[in-house]
Structures are given as structure tokens and as C-alpha cells.
C-alpha positions in Angstrom: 84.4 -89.2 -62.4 84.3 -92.9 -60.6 82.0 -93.5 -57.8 85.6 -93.8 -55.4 86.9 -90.5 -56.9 83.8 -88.9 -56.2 83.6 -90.1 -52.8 86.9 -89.6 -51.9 86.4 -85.7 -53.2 83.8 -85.0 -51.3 85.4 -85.9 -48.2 88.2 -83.7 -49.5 85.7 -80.5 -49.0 84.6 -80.8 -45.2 81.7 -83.3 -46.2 82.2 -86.1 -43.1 81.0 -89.7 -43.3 81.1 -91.6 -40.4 82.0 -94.8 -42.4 84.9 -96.6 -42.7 83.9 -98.9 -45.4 81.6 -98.7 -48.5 79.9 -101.0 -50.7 79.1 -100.0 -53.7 76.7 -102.4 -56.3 78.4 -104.9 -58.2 78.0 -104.5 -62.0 76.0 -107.8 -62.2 73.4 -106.3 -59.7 73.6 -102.8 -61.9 71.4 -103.9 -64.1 68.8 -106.0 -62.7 65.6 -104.5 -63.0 63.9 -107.3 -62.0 65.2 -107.3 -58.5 66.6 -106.0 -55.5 70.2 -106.8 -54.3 70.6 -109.1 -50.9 72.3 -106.4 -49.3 69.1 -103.8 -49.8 66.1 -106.5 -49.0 64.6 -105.7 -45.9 63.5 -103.1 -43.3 65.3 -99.8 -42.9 64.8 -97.1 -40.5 65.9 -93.0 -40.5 64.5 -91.2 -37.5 65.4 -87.5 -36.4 63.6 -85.3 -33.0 64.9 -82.0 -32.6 66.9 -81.3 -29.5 65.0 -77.8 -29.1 61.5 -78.0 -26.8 59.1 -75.5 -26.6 56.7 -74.7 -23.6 53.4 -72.8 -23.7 54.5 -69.9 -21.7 50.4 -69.8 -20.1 50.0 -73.2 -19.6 53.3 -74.8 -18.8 52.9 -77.5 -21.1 55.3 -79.0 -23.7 54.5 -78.9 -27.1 55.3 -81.2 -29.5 58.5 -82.0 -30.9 59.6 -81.4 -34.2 60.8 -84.9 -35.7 61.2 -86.9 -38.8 61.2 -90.3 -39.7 61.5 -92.4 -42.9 61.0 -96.6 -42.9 60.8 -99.0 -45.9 60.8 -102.7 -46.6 62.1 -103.5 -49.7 61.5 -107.2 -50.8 64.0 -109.4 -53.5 61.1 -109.1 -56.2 61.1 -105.1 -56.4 58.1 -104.4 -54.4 58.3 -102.0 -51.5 56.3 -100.3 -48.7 57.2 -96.8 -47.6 56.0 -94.6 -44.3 56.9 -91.3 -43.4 56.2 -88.6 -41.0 57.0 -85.2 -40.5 56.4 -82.7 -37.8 56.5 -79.4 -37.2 56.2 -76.9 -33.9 56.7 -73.8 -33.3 55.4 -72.5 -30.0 51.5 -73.5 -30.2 51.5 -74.0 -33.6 52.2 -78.0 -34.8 52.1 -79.3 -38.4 52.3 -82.5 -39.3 52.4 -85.0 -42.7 52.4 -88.6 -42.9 52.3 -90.8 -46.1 52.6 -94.0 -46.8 52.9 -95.7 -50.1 54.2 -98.6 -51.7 55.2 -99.6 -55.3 58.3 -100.9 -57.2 61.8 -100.0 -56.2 64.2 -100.2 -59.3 67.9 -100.2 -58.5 70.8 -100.0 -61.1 73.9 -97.7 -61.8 74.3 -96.9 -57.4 70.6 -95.0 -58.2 67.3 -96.2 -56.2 64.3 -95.0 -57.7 61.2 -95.7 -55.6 58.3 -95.7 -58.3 54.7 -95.4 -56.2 51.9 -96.7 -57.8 49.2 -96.4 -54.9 49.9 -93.7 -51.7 48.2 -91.8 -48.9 49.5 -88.6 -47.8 47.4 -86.6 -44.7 48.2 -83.7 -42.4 47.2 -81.2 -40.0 47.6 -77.4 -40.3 48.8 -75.4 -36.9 46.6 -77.7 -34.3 43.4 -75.4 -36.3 41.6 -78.6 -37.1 42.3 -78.2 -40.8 43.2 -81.8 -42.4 44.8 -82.8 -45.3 43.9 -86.0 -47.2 45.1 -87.0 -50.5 45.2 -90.1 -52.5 48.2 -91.0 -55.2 49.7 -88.0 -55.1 53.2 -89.5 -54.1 56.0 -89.2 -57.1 58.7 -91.0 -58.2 62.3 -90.2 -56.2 65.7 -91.1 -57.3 68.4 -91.2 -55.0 72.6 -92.4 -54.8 73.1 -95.1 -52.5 75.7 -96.8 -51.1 76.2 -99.3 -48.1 78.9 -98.1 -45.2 80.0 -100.0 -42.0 79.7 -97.0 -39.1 82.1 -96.7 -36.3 79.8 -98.7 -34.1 80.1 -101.7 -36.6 77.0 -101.4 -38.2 76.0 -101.5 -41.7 73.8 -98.6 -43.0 71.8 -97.4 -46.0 73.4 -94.0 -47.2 70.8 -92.4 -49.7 71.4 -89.1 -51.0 69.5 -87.1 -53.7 71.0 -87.0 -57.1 71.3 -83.0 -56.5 73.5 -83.9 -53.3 71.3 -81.4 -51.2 70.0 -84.0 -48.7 71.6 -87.2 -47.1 70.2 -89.9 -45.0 71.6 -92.6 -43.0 69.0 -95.6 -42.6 69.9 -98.3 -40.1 68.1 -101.8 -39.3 65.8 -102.2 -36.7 67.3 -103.3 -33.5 
């Protein structure tokens, strides 16, 4: 099945893009190896915070929110750098793991692989003072992408893993 038809199928079954254009890569850029197409160098950003705030009920105060955020630079050579952060809260208990990494990004077929090859990943358990801390332990992640003009005019970074469980749209910074 094409790139299109599956795009165009998926939309068929509920799945809602707020896109009304996509590029896909051209089949001179599919197999460069080498480097990173013009339309992917750069900074992108994914962010998410939760809507839902929680308040210790003895003390007042807020806690946390629980938030996501993903942002990578990918340069014309293949080189990238990658940080992340996740956190997690759930009435006096917050979680939290940040990594950051960087490596060669190899692009071809509409797949991004990011291929780490030095990372830092640390954490906290439920505010208890018990840390995380490990070196090189990031792996390598494959993911669709395409490039799609949103209904603000904007172009954006759609990656999605190759199972189609989890979808991201990355913007540039403002």
C-alpha cells in the first residue's frame, strides 16, 4: 500500500490530522545515508502538561504537573542532539526522567531512525529521594515521518512509531 493510500485510509477510520498538506521524502533524499534532507535540519520542539492539577489536601499546595516534552536538532551531516523529560504526579507522589543523547540520525524510505551513540538518562522515584543515573543506555528508535502544513499555517514534524501506537507533532521554535 502507497504512503497516500495509507494516509488517506487512516483518515478513513476516525484517525484526525490537523493537516492540510503533506510532504512526503523525495526518492532522491530516500536514500541518502549520508545526510539529512533541508526540510528536517534544525530544531524541533513536542511539549504536552496535563490539564488535571492536584493539591495536597493538608498543605494547600500544588503539586507538580504531569508533562512531557521532546526537542532535537538535527544537522545536514546526520548528527543530532536529543532531550527529553517526563513527569509524573499523582497526589504527593512525582516521578520524573530526563535523557539526553545525541548520535546519528539516518533517514530513508519516510523512516527516521535516531542511532545514539553516547546518552544520559536520570530520575527521581515519588519525591523519596531515590535517583536514577545511567549512562548509554539509550536505544535505537525508528519512527514514520512526514511533514504537514497545520491549520494555523505552520509546517510540522509528524513522527509516529512503525507500530502506529504513538504520534507526535513537533513544531519550530517560535
Amino acid at each position: 500500500m502507497s504512503k497516500a493510500t495509507r494516509f488517506f485510509a487512516a483518515s478513513a477510520f476516525g484517525l484526525s490530522l490537523s493537516a492540510s498538506l503533506v510532504f512526503y521524502p523525495s526518492t532522491s533524499q530516500a536514500g541518502n545515508n549520508a545526510g539529512v534532507p533541508t526540510e528536517l535540519q534544525g530544531e524541533w520542539r513536542y511539549g504536552r502538561i496535563s490539564s488535571i492539577q492536584y493539591q495536597d489536601s493538608y498543605t494547600g499546595r500544588p503539586a507538580a504537573p504531569n508533562g512531557s516534552s521532546d526537542q532535537f536538532q538535527l544537522a545536514s551531516n546526520g548528527n543530532y542532539q536529543r532531550r527529553r523529560l517526563i513527569q509524573i504526579t499523582t497526589y504527593n507522589c512525582s516521578s520524573n526522567l530526563y535523557i539526553e543523547e545525541k548520535g546519528k540520525v539516518k533517514v530513508e524510505a519516510g523512516l527516521m531512525t535516531f542511532q545514539p551513540s553516547d546518552s544520559v538518562s536520570q530520575g527521581q522515584i515519588c519525591n523519596s529521594g531515590r535517583t536514577y543515573s545511567s549512562r548509554n543506555s539509550a536505544k535505537p528508535e525508528t519512527y514514520q515521518w512526514s511533514i504537514q502544513t497545520n491549520d494555523h499555517g505552520q509546517q510540522v514534524l509528524v513522527l509516529e512509531t512503525t507500530d502506529g501506537q504513538g504520534k507526535a507533532h513537533y513544531g519550530r521554535p517560535q
